[in-house]
Legacy VTK file of the C-alpha trace (Angstrom):
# vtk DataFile Version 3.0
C-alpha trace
ASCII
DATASET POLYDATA
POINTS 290 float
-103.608 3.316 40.534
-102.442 2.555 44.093
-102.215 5.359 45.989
-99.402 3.980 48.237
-97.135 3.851 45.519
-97.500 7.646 44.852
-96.926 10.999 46.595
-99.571 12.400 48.716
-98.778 16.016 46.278
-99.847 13.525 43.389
-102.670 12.000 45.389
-104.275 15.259 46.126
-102.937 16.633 42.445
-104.865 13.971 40.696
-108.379 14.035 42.249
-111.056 16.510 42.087
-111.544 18.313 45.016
-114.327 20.033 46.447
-113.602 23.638 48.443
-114.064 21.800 51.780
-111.895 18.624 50.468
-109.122 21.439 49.315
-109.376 22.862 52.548
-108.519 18.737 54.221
-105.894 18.424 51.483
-104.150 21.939 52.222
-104.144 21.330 56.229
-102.492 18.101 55.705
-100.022 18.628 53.469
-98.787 21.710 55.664
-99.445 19.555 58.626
-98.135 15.752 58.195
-96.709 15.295 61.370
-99.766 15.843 63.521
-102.136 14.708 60.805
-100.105 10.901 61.639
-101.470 11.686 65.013
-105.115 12.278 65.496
-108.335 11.237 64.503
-111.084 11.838 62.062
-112.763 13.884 64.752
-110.000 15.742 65.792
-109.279 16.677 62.278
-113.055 17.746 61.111
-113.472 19.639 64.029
-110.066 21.253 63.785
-110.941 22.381 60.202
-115.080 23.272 61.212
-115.940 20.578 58.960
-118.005 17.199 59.203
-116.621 13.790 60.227
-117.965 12.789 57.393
-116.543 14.887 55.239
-113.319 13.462 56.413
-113.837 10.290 55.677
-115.480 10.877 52.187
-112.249 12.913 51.276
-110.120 10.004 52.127
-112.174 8.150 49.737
-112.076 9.646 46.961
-108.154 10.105 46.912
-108.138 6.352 46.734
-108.064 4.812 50.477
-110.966 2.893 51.973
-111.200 5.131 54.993
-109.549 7.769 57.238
-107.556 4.617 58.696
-106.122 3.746 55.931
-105.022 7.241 54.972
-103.723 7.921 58.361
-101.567 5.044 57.500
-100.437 5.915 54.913
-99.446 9.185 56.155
-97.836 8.083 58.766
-95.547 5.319 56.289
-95.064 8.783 54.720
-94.184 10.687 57.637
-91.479 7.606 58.500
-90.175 7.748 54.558
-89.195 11.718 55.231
-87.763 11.054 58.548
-84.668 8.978 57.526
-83.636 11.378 55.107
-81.985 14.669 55.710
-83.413 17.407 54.474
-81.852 18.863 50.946
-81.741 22.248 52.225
-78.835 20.917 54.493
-76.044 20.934 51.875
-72.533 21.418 54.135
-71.061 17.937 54.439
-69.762 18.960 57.785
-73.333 19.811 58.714
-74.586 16.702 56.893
-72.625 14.418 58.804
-73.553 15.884 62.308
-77.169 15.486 61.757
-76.363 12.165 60.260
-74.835 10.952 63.311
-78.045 10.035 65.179
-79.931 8.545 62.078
-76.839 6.036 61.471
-76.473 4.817 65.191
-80.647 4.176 65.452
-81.171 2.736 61.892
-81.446 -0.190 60.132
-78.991 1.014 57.711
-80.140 -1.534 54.660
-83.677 -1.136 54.661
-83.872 2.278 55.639
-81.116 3.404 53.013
-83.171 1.254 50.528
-86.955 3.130 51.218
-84.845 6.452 50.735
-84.060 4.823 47.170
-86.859 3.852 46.507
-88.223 7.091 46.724
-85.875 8.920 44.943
-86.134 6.458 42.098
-90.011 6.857 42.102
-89.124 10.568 41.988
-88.347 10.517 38.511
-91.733 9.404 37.106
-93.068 11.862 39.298
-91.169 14.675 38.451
-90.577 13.943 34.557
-92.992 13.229 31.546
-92.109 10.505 29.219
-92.330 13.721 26.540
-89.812 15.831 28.584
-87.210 12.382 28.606
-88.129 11.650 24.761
-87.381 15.537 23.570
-83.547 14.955 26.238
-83.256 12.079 23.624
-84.129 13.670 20.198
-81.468 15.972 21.470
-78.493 13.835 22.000
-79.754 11.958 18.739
-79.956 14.890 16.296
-77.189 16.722 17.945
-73.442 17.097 16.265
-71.786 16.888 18.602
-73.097 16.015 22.522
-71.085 17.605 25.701
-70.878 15.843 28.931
-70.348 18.087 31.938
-70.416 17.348 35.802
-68.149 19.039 38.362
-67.039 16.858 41.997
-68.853 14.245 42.710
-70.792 14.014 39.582
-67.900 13.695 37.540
-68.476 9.991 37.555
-71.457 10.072 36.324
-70.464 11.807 33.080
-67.802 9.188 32.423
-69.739 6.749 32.563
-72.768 8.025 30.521
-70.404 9.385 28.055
-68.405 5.564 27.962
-72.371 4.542 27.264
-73.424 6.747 24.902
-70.318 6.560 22.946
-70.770 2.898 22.263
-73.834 3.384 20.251
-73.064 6.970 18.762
-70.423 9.482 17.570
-69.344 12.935 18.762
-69.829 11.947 22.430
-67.381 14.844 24.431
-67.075 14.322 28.208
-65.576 17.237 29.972
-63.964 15.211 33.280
-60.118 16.119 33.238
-57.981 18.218 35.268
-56.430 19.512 32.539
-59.490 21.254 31.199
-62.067 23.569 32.206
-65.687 23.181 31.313
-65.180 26.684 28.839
-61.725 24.938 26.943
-64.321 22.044 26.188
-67.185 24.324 24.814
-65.081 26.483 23.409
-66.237 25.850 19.933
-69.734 24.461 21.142
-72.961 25.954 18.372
-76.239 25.647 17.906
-75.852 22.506 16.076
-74.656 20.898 19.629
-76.192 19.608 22.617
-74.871 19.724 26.088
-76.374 17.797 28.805
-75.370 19.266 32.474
-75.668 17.291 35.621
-76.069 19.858 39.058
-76.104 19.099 42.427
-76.048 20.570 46.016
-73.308 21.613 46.455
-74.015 23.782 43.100
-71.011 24.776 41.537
-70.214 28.059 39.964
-68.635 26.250 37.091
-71.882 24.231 36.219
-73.650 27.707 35.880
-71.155 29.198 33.873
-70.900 25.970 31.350
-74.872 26.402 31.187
-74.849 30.067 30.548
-71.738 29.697 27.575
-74.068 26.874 25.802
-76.577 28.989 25.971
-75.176 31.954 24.762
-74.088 29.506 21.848
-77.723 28.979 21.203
-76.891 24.803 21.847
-79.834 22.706 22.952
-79.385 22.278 26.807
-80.196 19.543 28.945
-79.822 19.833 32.671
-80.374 16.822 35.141
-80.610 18.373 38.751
-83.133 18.090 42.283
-85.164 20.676 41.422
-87.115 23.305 39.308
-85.722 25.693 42.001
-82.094 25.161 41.374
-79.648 28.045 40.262
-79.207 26.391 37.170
-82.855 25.424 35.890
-83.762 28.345 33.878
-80.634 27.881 31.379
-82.571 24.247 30.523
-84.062 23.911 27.185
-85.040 20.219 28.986
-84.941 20.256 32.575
-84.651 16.816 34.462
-85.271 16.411 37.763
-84.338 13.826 40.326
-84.414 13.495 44.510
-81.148 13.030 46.148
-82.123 12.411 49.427
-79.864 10.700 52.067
-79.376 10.130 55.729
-75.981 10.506 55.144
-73.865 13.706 54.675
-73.209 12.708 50.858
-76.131 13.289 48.265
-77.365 9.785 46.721
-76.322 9.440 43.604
-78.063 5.806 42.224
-81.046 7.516 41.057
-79.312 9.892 38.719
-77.261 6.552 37.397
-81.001 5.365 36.693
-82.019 8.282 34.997
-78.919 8.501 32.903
-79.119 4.621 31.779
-82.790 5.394 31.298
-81.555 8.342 28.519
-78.610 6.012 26.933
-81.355 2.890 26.738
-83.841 5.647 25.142
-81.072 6.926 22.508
-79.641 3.402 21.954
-84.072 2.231 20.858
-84.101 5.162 18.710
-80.511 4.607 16.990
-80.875 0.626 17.238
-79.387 -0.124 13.277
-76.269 2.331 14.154
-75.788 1.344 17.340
-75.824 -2.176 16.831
-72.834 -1.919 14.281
-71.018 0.231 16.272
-71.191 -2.130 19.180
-70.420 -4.671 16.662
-67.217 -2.920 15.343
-66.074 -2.058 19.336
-66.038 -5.970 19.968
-64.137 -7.099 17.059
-61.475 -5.390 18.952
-61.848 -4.799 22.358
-62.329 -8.994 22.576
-58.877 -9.399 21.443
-57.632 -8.252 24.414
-59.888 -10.383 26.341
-61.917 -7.207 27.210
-66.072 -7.001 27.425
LINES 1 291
290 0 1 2 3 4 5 6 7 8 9 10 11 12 13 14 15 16 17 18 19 20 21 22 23 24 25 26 27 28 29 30 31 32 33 34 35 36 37 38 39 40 41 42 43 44 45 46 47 48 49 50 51 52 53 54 55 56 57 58 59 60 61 62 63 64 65 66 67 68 69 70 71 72 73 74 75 76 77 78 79 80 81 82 83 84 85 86 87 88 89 90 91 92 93 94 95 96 97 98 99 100 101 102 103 104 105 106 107 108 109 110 111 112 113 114 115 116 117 118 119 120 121 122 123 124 125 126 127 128 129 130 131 132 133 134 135 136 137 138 139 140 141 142 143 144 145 146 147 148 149 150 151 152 153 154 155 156 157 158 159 160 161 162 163 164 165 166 167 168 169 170 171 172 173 174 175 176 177 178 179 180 181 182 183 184 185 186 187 188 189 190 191 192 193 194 195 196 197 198 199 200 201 202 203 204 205 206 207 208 209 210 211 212 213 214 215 216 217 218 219 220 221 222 223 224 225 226 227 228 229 230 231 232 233 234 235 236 237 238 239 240 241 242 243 244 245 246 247 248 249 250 251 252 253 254 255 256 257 258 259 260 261 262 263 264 265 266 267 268 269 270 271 272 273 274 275 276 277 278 279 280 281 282 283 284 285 286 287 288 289
């Protein structure tokens, strides 16, 4: 596998280290910034360690020399820069460290390597078996709840618009006129109810999670990380980057994941789904609707 296409966690993750190459692997990771800046020598003699060594670490974690992985660092070192950093979750506070990234950057292609690599982020933080058992959910479930609060409310609407196209019992929880407890008020274990959770995290997410929990309903939450508030309810937990240079949180790469789920459920219902659709355009054409 190229090792520029992965993350230098998964680089080091994936290779088998020596104690002296852990000892290389745990400097730089702590250290990215000044491991863009000096050289082989610098480094070994830094970490009482051969030049050698050095080099012969970089090439087993894929590279063809400490060059190479230098520049690769520092492409990674650029990548983190553009984004602000996820522990920054005030808009307010968003938007004034934002200011300075907008007026330098190339908005297009910088905004496009922070997708990028929030995209990527879901093959690196997800299993194909942890996305397959999310599906086996929906599939087997009774009935399947939506639920996003904000700006994620969107989202749900139009996974739940998806899904209900090629399944029944599809309940999106997205109106005013509702809280997230009316719609799982009668929610059992026969359910499943798939939770998307974002910084800002809402208090209503958590309590959603908790009542579908304390229904004994499969759970499936979709959020940035293992650390978030509402993680341990997950009976599947789904994780994908946000990143942004902006004070908003990006939200493309959890439209990706989602489509990735409905194309998942729609392979593994194909003979239902593809009458369903079937019915849905007898009508909806008539109206000169597709």
């Amino acid at each position: 596998m190229d090792p520029s296409t992965m993350t230098l966690k998964s680089i080091i993750g994936n290779s088998d280290l020596t104690k002296k190459e852990d000892l290389i692997a745990d400097y730089i990771l702590n250290n990215l910034t000044d491991a863009c800046l000096i050289t082989s020598t610098e480094l070994a003699n830094r970490l009482n360690v051969s030049n050698a060594t050095i080099i012969r670490f970089s090439r087993k974690i894929g590279f063809t020399g400490y060059s190479d992985f230098q520049k690769y660092l520092r492409e990674q070192c650029y990548e983190g820069s553009l984004a602000i950093s996820d522990d920054v979750t005030i808009p307010s506070e968003r938007l004034k460290l934002s200011y300075d990234k907008i007026i330098e950057a190339d908005l297009f292609n910088d905004n496009l390597k922070i997708l990028e690599k929030n995209i990527s982020s879901i093959s690196e933080k997800n299993s194909l078996a942890e996305i397959n058992k999310a599906t086996n959910y929906i599939v087997d479930a009774r009935r399947v709840f939506i639920l996003g609060s904000r700006a994620r409310v969107g989202i749900t609407e139009i996974m739940g618009v998806f899904l209900n196209q090629i399944i029944d019992n599809i309940v999106v929880s997205s109106s005013n006129s509702f809280t997230p407890f009316d719609t799982l008020a009668s929610c059992s274990k026969d359910d499943c109810v798939l939770i998307f959770s974002f910084p800002r995290y809402s208090e209503l997410d958590l309590g959603a999670a908790k009542m579908a929990k304390e229904a004994n309903a499969k759970v499936i939450i979709i959020t940035d990380k293992a650390t978030a508030p509402i993680a341990h309810y997950a009976d599947v937990l789904l994780l994908v980057s946000v990143d942004s240079n902006a004070f908003f949180n990006s939200y493309t790469p959890v439209l990706f994941l989602a489509e990735l789920i409905c194309s998942q459920v729609s392979k593994a219902t194909i003979i239902k789904s593809k009458e369903k659709l079937e019915r849905i355009n007898k009508h909806i054409s008539q109206f000169g609707m597709y």
